[in-house]
C-alpha positions as CSV (number, residue, x, y, z in Angstrom):
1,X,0.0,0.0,0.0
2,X,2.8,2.0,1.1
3,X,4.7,1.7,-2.8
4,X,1.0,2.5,-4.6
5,X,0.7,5.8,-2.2
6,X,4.2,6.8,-3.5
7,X,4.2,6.1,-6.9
8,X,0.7,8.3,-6.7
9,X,2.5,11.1,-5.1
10,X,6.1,11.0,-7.7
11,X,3.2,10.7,-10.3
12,X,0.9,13.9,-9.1
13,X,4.6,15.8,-8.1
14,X,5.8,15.4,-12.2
15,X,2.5,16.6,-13.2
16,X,2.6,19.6,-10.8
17,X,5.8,20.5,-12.0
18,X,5.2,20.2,-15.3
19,X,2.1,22.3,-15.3
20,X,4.2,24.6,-13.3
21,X,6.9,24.7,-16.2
22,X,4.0,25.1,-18.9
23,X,1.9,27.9,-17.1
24,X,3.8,31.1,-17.8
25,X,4.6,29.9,-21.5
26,X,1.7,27.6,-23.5
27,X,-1.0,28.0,-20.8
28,X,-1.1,31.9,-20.3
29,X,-1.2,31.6,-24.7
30,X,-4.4,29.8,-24.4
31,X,-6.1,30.7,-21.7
32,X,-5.5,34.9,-21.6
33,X,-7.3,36.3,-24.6
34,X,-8.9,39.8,-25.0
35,X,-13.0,39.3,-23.6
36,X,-15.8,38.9,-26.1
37,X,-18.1,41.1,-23.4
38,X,-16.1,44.1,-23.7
39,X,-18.2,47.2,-22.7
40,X,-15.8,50.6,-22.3
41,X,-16.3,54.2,-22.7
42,X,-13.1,56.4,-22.8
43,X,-13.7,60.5,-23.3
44,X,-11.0,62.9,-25.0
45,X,-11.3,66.7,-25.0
46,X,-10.0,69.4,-26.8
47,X,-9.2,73.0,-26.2
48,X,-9.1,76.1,-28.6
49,X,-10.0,74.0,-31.4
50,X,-11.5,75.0,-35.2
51,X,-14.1,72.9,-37.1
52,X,-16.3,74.1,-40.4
53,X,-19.8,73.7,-39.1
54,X,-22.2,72.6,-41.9
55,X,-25.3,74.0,-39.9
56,X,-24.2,77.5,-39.2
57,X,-22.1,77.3,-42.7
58,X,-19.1,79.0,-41.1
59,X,-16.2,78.1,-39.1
60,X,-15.6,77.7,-35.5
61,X,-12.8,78.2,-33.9
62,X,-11.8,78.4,-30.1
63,X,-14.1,75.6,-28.9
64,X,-14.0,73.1,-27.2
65,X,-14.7,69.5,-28.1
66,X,-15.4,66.6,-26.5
67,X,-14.8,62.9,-28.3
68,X,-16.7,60.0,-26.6
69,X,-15.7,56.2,-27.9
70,X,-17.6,53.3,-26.7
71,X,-17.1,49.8,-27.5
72,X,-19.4,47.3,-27.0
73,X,-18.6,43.1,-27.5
74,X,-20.9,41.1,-29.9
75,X,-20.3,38.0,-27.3
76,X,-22.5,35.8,-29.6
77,X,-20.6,36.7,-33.1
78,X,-17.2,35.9,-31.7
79,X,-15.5,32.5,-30.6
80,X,-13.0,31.2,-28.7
81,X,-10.1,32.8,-30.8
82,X,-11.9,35.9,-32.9
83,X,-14.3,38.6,-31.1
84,X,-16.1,40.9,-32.6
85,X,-16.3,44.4,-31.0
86,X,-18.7,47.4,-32.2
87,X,-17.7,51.0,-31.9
88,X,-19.7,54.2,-32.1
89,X,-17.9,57.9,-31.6
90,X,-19.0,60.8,-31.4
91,X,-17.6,64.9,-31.1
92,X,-19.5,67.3,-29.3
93,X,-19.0,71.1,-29.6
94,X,-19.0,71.9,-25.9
95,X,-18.9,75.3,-26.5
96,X,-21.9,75.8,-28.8
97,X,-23.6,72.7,-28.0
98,X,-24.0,71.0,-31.2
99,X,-22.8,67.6,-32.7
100,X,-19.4,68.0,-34.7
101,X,-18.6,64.2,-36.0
102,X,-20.2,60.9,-35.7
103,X,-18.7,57.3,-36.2
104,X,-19.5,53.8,-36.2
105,X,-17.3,50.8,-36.8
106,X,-17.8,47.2,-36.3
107,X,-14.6,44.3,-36.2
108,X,-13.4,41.3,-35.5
109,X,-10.2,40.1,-34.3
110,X,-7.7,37.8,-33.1
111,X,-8.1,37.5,-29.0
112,X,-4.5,36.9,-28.9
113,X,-2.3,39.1,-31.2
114,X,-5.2,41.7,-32.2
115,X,-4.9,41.5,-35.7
116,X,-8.0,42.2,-37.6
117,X,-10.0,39.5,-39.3
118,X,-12.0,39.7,-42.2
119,X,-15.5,38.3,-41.5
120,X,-18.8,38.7,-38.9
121,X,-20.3,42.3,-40.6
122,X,-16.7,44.5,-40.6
123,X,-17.4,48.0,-41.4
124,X,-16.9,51.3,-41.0
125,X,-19.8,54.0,-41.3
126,X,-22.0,51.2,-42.1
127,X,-19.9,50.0,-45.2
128,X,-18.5,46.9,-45.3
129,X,-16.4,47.3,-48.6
130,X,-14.0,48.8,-45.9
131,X,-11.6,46.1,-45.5
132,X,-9.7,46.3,-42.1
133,X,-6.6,44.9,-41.8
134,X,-3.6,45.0,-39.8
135,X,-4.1,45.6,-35.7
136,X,-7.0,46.9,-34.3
137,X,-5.4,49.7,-32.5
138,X,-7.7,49.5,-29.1
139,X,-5.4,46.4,-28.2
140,X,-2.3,45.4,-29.1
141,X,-0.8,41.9,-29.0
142,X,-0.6,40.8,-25.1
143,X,2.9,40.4,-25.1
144,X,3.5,44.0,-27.2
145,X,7.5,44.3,-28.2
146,X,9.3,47.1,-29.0
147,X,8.7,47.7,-32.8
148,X,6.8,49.3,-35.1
149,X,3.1,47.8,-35.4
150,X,0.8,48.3,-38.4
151,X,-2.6,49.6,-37.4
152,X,-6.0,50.1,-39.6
153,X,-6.7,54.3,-39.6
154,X,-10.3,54.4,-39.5
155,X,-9.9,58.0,-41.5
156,X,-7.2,56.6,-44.5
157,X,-9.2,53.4,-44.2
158,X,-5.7,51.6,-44.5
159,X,-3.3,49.9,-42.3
160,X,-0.4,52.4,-41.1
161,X,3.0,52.2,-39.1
162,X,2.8,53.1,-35.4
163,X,6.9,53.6,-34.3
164,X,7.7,52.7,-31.0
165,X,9.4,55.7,-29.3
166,X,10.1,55.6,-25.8
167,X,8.4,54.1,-22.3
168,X,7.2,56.2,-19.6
169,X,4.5,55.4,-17.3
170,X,0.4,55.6,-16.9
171,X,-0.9,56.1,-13.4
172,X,2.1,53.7,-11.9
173,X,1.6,51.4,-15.2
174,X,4.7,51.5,-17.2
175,X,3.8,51.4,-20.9
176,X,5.3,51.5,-24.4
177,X,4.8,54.7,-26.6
178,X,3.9,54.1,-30.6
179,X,3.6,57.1,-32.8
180,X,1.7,57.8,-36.0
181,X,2.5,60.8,-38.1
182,X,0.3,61.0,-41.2
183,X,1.7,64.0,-43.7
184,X,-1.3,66.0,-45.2
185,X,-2.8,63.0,-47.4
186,X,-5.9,63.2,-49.5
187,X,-8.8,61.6,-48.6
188,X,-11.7,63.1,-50.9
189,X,-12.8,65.4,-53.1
190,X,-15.7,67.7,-52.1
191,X,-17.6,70.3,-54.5
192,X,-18.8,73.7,-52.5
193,X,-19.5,76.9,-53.1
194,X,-16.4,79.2,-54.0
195,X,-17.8,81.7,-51.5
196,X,-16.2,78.9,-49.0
197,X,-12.9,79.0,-50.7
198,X,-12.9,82.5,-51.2
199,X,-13.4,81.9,-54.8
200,X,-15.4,83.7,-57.2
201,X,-16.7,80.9,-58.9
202,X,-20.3,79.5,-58.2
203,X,-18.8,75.8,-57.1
204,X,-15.6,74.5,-56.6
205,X,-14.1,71.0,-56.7
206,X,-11.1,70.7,-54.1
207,X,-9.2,67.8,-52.3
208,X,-10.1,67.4,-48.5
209,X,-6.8,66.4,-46.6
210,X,-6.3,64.9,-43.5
211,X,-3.0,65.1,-41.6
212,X,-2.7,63.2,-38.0
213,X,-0.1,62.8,-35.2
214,X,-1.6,60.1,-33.3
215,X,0.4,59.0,-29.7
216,X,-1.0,55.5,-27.8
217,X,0.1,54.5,-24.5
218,X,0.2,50.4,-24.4
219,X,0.7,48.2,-21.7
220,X,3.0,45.6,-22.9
221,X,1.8,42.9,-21.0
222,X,-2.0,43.0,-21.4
223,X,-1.4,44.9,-24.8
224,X,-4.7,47.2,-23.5
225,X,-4.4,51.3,-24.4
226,X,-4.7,53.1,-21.5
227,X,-3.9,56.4,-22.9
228,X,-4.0,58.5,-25.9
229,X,-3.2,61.6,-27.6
230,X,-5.3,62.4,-31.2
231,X,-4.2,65.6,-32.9
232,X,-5.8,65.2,-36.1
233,X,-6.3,68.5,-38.8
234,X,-9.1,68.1,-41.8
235,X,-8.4,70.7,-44.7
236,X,-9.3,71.8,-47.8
237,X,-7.3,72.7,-50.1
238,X,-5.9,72.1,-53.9
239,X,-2.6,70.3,-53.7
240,X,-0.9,68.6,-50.2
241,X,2.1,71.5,-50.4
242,X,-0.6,74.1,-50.3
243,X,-1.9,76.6,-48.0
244,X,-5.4,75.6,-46.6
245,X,-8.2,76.8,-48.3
246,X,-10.8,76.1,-45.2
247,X,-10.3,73.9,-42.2
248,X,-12.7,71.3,-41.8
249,X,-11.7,70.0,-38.2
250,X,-8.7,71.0,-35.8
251,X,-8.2,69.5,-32.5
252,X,-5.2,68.0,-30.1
253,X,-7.8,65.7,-28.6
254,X,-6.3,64.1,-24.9
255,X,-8.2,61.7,-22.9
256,X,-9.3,63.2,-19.5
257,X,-7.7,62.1,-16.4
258,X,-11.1,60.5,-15.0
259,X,-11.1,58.4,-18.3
260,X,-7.0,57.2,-17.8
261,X,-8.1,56.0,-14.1
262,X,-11.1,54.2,-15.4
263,X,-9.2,52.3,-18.3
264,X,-6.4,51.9,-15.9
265,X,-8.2,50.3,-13.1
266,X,-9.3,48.0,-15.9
267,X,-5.9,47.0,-17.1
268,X,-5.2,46.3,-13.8
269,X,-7.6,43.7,-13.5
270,X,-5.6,42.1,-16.5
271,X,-2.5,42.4,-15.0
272,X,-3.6,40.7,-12.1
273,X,-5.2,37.5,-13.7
274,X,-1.8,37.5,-15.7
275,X,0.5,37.6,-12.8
276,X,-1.6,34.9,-11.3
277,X,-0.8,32.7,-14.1
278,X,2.8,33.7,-15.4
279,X,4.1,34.0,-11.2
280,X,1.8,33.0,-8.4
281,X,0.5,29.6,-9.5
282,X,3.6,28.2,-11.1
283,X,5.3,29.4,-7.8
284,X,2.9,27.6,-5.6
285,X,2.6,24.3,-8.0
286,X,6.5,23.9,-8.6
287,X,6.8,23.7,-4.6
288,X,4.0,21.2,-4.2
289,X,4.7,19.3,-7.5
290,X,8.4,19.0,-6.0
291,X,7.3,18.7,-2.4
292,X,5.1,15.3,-3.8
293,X,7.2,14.0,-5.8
294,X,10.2,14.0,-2.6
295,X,7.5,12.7,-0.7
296,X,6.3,9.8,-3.2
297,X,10.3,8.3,-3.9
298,X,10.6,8.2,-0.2
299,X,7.2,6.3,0.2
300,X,8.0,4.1,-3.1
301,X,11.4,2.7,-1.5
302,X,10.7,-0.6,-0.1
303,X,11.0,-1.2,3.5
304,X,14.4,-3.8,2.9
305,X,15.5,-0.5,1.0
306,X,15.3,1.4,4.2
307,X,16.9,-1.6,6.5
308,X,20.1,-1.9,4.3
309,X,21.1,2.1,4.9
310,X,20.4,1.8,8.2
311,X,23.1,0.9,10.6
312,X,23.9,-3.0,11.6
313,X,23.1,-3.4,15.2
314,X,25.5,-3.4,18.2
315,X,25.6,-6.5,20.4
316,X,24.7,-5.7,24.3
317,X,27.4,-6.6,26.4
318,X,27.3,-9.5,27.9
């Protein structure tokens, strides 16, 4: 009885250890994923910024804006390796009180790296002739290394490079800076009335350019965004090396501090569950897998085993 105990315990020890060895490496890549119930609001707000306002048909300038993103899972369209998130955003002029911009966007992606994937409804603004490739840009791989990262811009409706640049810390959280720099590229044409160009003519055809410097803050272990910085510029005007004709939308967008704490104290919910896996329980398994398998030899040895190492009697004196 003694041997079967011990073979039981050397047998339960090996496992131990072994799951121990395995947690921090091929466990954590199949059991941390991003959440297909992903419900999160973040709120960015500008100061002394300039839009043309189609309702009042003039510009506005000096206002401040407010950008709200919300993302909401689609927990029955994704699986156990692709969700399937939907977005809607939306600028408000705080300072005259009127809606500026308005966005949807639906996706699916990897739960693991973050790259897009092509399938469940994609679209942005409701058209799903958009393809999205590349990362997602709200995550990032969990795991998120130093390079540069292809990321799908929503307003060039193409993938493009985010550099890495630096680390710093986010509310104690130390993160990894990427930077996108977008040159003044064209992204339509619109016809107006010269009046709005200060043209003479009754209508005009110009090019409407958009130029971006876009900063995101990324944990690298739960590749989650906790911060951002969105200075984007919208002009019009007839060639990228010319001087605007009329600004459409200017604004150094930064994400509130109350919006920071919130997506932080998410993060750290994800940085918890991955410390449990990659430190904690291997910790606590490696002793007991090594404390049962000590335990199971010992018990395996056979009694004879134990008689022969120990010393020979000494005779009593007579």
């Amino acid at each position: 009885m003694r041997g079967i105990i011990g073979l039981v315990l050397a047998g339960l020890g090996a496992f131990l250890i072994l799951v121990a060895v395995l947690l921090p490496t091929w466990v954590v890549g199949q059991v941390l994923k991003f959440p297909l119930s992903e419900s999160e609001t973040a709120t960015l707000e500008a100061g002394n910024a300039s839009y043309f306002s189609v309702a009042s048909l003039r510009e506005e300038t000096g206002v401040t804006l407010r950008a709200t993103y919300t993302i909401t899972g689609d927990a029955s369209a994704g699986n156990s390796s692709t969700a399937v998130w939907n977005e809607s955003s939306d600028v408000y002029d705080l300072t005259n009180h009127k809606q500026v911009q308005q966005m949807t966007r639906r996706f699916a992606f990897n739960r693991r790296t973050g790259q897009l994937v092509d399938c469940c409804g994609a679209s942005v603004n409701g058209d799903k002739s958009v393809r999205q490739t590349g990362l997602v840009g709200y995550v990032f791989p969990i795991g998120t290394q130093k390079q540069t990262y292809q990321v799908f811009d929503t307003t060039l409706k193409k993938t493009m490079p985010f550099v890495f640049s630096g680390t710093t810390t986010v509310d104690g959280i130390g993160v990894y800076e990427f930077v996108e720099n977008v040159a003044p590229t064209q992204i339509a044409s619109v016809t107006l009335p010269g009046s709005y160009v200060h043209s003479t003519a009754a209508s005009v055809t110009i090019g409407e350019f958009d130029a971006e410097h876009l900063v995101y803050f990324v944990d690298p272990e739960t590749g989650a965004l906790v911060d951002v910085n969105e200075q984007q510029s919208t002009t019009l005007r007839t060639s990228a090396s010319a001087a605007p004709a009329l600004v459409g939308f200017d604004a150094n967008l930064i994400a509130t501090p109350a919006s920071v704490s919130q997506i932080v104290g998410l993060d750290q919910s994800g940085r918890s569950e991955l410390a449990l896996v990659q430190t904690t329980l291997p910790i606590v398994f490696g002793i007991a897998g090594a404390a049962a398998l000590i335990a199971g030899i010992f018990l395996s040895r056979r009694p004879h085993e134990d008689m022969a190492d120990s010393p020979a009697p000494v005779p009593a004196d007579r």
